[in-house]
C-alpha positions in Angstrom: 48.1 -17.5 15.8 48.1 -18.1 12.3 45.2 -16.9 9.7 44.7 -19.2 6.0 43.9 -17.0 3.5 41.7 -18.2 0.4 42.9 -18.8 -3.0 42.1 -16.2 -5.1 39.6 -18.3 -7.1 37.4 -18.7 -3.8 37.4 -15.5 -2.7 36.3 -14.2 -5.9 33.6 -16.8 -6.1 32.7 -15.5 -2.2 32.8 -12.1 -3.7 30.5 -13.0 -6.7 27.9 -15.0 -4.5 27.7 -11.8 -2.4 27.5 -9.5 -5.0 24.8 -11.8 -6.8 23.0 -11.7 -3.6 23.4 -7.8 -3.0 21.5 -7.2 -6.5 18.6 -9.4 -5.8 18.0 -7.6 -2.6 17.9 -5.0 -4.9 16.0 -6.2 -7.4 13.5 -6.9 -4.9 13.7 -4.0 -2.9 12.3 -2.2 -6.1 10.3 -4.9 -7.3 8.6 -3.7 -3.6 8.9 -0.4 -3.8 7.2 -0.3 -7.8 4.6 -2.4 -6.5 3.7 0.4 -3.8 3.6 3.0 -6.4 1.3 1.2 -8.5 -0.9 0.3 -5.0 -1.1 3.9 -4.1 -2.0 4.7 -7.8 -4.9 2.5 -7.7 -6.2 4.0 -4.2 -6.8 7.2 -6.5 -7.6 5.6 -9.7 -11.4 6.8 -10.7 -11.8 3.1 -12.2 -11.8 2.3 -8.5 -14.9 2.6 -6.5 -14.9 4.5 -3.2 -14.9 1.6 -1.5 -12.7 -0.2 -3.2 -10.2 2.8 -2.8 -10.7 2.8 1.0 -10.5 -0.7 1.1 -6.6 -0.4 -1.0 -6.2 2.6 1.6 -6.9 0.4 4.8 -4.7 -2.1 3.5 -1.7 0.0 2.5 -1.5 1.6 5.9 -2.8 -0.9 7.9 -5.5 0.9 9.3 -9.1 1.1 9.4 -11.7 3.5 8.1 -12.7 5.7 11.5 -15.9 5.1 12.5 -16.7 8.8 13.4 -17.0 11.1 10.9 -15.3 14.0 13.0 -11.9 11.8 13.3 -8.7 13.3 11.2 -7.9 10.8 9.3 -10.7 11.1 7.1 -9.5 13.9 5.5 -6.7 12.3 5.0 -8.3 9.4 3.3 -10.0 11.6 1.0 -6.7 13.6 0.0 -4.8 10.2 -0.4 -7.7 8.9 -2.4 -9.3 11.6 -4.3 -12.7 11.0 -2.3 -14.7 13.6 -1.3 -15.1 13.9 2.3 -19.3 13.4 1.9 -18.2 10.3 0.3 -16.0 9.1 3.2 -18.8 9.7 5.1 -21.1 7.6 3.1 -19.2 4.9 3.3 -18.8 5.3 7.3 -22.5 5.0 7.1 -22.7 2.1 5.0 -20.5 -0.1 7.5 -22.3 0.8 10.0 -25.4 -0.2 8.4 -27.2 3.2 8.6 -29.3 5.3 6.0 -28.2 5.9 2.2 -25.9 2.9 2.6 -26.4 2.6 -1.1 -23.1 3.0 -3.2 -22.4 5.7 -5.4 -24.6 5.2 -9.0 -26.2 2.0 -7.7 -29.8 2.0 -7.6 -31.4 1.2 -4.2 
């Protein structure tokens, strides 16, 4: 059994093309991860709306808002997005369509 080995030019080249791909996967791998931070910085961001906020919430986690107002995870919606819990609550109650459905400094 005999093995070929590469010229040294080629395996440099195979070496480059590997490193050259190693550092995009990099590049994008923080590209990602600096895109996240700025995402979760707009879920708290007060030029947000509530909505809005839940809405960048819901999307970065891939969930939605509960529908009852007793379920845990809407605390944690308001810690992660600097809502108060009434205000989580408000906007339960505008989904569903019930009473003071109106959003925060609108007139109804």
């Amino acid at each position: 059994m005999s093995y070929e080995r590469s010229a040294p030019s080629e395996v440099g080249l195979t070496t480059m093309s590997t490193a050259d791909r190693r550092a995009a996967v990099l590049r994008e791998q923080q590209e990602r991860a600096t895109e996240r931070q700025e995402r979760l910085a707009s879920q708290r961001s007060p030029l947000h709306s509530p909505q809005e906020r839940i809405r960048i919430w819901e999307h970065l986690h891939s969930l939605s808002l509960p529908r009852s107002p007793n379920h845990s995870l809407v605390r944690v919606i308001a810690a992660e997005t600097d809502i108060s819990v009434p205000e989580i609550h408000q906007e339960q109650r505008r989904r569903a369509g019930g009473a003071d459905s109106t959003p925060t400094g609108m007139a109804p």
